[in-house]
C-alpha positions as CSV (number, residue, x, y, z in Angstrom):
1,X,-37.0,164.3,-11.9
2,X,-38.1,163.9,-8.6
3,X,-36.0,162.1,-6.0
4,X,-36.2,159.3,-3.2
5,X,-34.0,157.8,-1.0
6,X,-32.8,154.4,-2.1
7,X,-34.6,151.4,-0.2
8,X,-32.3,149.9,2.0
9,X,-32.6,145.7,1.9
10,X,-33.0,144.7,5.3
11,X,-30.8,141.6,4.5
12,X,-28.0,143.4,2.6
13,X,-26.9,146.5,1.5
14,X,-26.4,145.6,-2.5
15,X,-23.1,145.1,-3.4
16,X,-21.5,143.8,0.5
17,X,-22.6,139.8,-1.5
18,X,-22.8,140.2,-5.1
19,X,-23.7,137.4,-6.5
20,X,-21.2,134.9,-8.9
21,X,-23.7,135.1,-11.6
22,X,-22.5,133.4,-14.9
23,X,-24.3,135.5,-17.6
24,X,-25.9,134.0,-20.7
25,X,-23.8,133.3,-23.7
26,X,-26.1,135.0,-26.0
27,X,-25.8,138.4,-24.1
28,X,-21.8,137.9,-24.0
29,X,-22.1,137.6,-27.8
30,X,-24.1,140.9,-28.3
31,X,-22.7,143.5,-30.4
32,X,-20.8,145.1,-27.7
33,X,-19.2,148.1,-30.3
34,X,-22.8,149.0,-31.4
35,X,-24.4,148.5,-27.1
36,X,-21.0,150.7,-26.2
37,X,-22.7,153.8,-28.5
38,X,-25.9,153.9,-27.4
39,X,-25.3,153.4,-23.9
40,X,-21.9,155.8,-23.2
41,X,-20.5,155.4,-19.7
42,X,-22.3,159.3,-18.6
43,X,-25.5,157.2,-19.6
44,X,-24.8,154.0,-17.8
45,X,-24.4,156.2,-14.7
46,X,-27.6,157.8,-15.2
47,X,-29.5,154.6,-15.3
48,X,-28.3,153.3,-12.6
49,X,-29.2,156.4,-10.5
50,X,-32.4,156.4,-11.8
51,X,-32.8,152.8,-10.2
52,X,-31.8,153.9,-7.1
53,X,-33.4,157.1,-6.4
54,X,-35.9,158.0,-9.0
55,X,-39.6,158.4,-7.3
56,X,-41.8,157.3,-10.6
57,X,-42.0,153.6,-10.6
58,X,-42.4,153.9,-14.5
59,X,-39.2,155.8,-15.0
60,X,-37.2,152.9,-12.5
61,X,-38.8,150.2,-14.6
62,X,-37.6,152.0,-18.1
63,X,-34.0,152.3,-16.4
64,X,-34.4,148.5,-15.2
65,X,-34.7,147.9,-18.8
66,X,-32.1,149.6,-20.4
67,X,-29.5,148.7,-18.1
68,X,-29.9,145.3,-18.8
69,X,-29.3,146.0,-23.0
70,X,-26.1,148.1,-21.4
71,X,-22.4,147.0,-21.8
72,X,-21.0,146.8,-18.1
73,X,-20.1,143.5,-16.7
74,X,-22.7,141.1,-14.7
75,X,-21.9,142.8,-11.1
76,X,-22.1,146.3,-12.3
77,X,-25.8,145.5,-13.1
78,X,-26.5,143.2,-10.4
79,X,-25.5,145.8,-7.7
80,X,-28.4,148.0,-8.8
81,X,-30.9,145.3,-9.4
82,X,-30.6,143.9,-6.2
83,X,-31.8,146.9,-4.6
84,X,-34.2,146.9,-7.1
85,X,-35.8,143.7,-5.5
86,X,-36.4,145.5,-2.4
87,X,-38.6,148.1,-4.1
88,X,-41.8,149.3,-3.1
89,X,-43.2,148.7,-6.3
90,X,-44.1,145.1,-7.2
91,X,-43.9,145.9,-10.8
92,X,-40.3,147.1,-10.4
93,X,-39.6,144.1,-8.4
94,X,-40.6,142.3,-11.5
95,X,-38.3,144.3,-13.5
96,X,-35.9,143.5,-11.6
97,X,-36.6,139.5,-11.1
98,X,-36.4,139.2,-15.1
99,X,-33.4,141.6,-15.4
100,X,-31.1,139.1,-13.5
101,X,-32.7,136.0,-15.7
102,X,-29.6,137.1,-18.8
103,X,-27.4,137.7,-16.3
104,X,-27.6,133.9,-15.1
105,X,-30.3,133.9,-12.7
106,X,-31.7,130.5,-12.4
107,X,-35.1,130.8,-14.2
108,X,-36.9,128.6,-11.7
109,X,-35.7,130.7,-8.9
110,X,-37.1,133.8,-11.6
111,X,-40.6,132.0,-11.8
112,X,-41.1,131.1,-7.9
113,X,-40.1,135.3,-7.8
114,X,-42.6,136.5,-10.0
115,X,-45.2,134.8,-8.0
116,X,-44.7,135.6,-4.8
117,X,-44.9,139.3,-6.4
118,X,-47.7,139.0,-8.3
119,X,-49.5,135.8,-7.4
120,X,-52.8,135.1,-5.6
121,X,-52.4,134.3,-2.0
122,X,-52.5,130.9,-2.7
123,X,-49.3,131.0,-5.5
124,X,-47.5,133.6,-3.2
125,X,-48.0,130.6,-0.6
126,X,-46.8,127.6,-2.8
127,X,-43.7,130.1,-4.1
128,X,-42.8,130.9,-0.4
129,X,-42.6,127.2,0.2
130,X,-40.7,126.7,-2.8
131,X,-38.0,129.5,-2.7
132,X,-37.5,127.6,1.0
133,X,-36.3,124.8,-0.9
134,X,-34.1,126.5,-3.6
135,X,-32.3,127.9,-0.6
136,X,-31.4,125.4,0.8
137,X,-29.8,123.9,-2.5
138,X,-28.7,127.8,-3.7
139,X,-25.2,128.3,-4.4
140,X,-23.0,131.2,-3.0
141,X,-24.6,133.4,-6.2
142,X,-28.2,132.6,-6.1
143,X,-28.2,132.8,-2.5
144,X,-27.5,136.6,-2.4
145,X,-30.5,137.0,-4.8
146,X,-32.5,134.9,-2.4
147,X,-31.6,136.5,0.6
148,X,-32.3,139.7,-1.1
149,X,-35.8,138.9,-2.5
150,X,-37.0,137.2,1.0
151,X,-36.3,140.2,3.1
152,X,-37.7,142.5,0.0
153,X,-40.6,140.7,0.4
154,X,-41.1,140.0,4.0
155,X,-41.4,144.1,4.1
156,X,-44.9,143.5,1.9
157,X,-48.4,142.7,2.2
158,X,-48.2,138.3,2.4
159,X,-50.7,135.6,3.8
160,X,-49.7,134.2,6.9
161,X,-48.5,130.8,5.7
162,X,-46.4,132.7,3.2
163,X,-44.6,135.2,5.4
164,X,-44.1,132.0,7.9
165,X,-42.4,129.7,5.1
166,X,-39.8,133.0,4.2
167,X,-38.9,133.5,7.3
168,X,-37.9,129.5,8.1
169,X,-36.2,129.9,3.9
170,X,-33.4,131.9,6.4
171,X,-32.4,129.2,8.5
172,X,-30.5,127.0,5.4
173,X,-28.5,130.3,4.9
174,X,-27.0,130.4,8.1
175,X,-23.7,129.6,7.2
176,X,-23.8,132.5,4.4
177,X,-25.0,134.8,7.1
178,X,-22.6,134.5,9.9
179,X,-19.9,134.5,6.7
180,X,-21.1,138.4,5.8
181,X,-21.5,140.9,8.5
182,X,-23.5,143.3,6.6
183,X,-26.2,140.7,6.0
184,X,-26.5,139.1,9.1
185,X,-26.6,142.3,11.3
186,X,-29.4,143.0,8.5
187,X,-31.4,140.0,9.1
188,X,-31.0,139.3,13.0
189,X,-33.0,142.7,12.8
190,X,-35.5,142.0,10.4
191,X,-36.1,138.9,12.3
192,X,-36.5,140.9,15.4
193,X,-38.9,143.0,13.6
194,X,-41.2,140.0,12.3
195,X,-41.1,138.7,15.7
196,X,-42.8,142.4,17.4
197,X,-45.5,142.4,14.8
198,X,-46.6,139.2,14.5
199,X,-45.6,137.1,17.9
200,X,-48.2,134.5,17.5
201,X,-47.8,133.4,14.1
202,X,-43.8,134.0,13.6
203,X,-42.0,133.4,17.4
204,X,-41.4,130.0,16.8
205,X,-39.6,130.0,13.2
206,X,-37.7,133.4,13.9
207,X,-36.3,131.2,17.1
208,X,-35.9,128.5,15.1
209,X,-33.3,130.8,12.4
210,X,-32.0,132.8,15.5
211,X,-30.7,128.9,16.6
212,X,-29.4,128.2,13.5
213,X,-27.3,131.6,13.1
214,X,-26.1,130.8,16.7
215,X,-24.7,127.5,16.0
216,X,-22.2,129.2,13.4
217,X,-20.7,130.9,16.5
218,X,-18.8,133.6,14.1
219,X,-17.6,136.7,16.2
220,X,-20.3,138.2,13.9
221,X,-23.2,136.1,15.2
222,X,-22.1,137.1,18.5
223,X,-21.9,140.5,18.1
224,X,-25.1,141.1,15.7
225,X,-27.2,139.0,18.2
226,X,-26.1,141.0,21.1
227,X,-26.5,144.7,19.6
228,X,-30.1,143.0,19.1
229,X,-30.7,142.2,21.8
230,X,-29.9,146.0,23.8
231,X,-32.0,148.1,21.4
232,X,-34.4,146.0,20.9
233,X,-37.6,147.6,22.5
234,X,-40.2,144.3,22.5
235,X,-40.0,142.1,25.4
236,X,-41.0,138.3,22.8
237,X,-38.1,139.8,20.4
238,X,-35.6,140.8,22.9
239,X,-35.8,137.1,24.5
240,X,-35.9,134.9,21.0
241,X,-32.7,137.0,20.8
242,X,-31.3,136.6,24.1
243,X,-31.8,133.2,24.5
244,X,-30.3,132.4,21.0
245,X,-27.2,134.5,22.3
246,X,-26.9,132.4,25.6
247,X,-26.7,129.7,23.4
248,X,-23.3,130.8,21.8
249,X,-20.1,130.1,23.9
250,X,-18.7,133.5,24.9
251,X,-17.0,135.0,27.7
252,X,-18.9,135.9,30.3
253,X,-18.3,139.3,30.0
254,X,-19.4,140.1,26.8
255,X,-23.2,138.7,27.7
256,X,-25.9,141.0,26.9
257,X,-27.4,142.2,29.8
């Protein structure tokens, strides 16, 4: 079985936010004696590897499946199905977006998902706009999904208005950022990123989420927007970064120069 590296979410690394997902009483009331002999702990492990490193989509989507039949409580699944939402693969992606639906993913946030995987541009447009919204309502749960599937997705191909609408969904999780480290070091520089590729169309809402990270003024904000703001090599990035960072009250010292 051939091998890859696991895709690293550029928001999180799966598992540093695992979402407080409440799963379905039907899969609670499974017959866990019968699930725990078909699926012994040796294969449990080997699914989830398989989800993390195997290089045939079709094999990740068949281990997808399975784990979710698996006993193991909600987070032991979760941890591999968030990275899961960051693959390459839209189909696995998928996989992954109706995976989490048993484990008590809110089914509207499933639906908006599925489209922005597999829609036209015009339904990957509307979903965009959409998932915006349930962010800003998400709970502490949902919101590690979200986080999860928006920088997944920013890393694909998206229509402009699309990609624009995701990266403003970012600013109503500020206070969920600057609370994880992990994440917010992870999406300062994805932001950075969208803001060297596409200047024009994404300067002024990656600003815009810079601010709102700033106003948090966590040690972590501070710190994440000034290690930034020193590698980073584009001159539009480095400033949207800089300038949210001389926003932030901190010795002077400690301003990136």
């Amino acid at each position: 079985m051939g091998k890859r590296k696991p895709p690293r979410a550029a928001s999180a690394r799966p598992g540093s936010a695992l979402p407080a997902l409440t799963p379905s009483t039907a899969l609670k009331q499974q017959g866990l004696a019968e699930l725990a002999e078909l699926f012994p702990s040796e294969e449990i492990k080997r699914l989830k590897l398989s989800v993390l490193t195997s290089a045939d989509p079709e094999e990740r989507i068949t281990a997808i499946r399975r784990l979710a039949l698996a006993p193991g409580t909600p987070q032991e699944k979760v941890v591999a199905l968030l990275t899961a939402l960051s693959d390459r693969n839209p189909e696995v992606r998928l996989e992954a977006i109706r995976a989490l639906v048993p484990l008590g993913l809110n089914p509207e946030v499933a639906r908006e998902a599925e489209q922005l995987t597999s829609g036209t541009d015009k339904q990957k447009a509307a979903a965009a706009a959409r998932i915006g919204e349930l962010t800003a309502a998400a709970g502490p749960g949902e919101m590690s999904v979200l986080l999860t599937l928006i920088a997944g997705t920013l890393k694909t191909d998206l229509p402009d208005a699309a990609r624009r609408d995701l990266v403003e969904a970012l600013a109503p999780a500020a206070p969920v950022l600057a609370r994880n480290t992990e994440q917010l070091a992870g999406t300062v520089a994805l932001l950075a990123e969208q803001a060297t590729e596409r200047p024009a169309e994404l300067s002024r809402p990656v600003r815009s989420v810079l601010a709102a990270l700033a106003r948090e003024e966590t040690d972590g904000t501070v710190d994440a927007l000034e290690q930034e703001a020193r590698r980073a090599p584009d001159a539009n990035a480095r400033r949207a970064l800089l300038g949210a960072f001389g926003s932030i009250h901190v010795p002077a010292g400690r301003r990136a120069r």
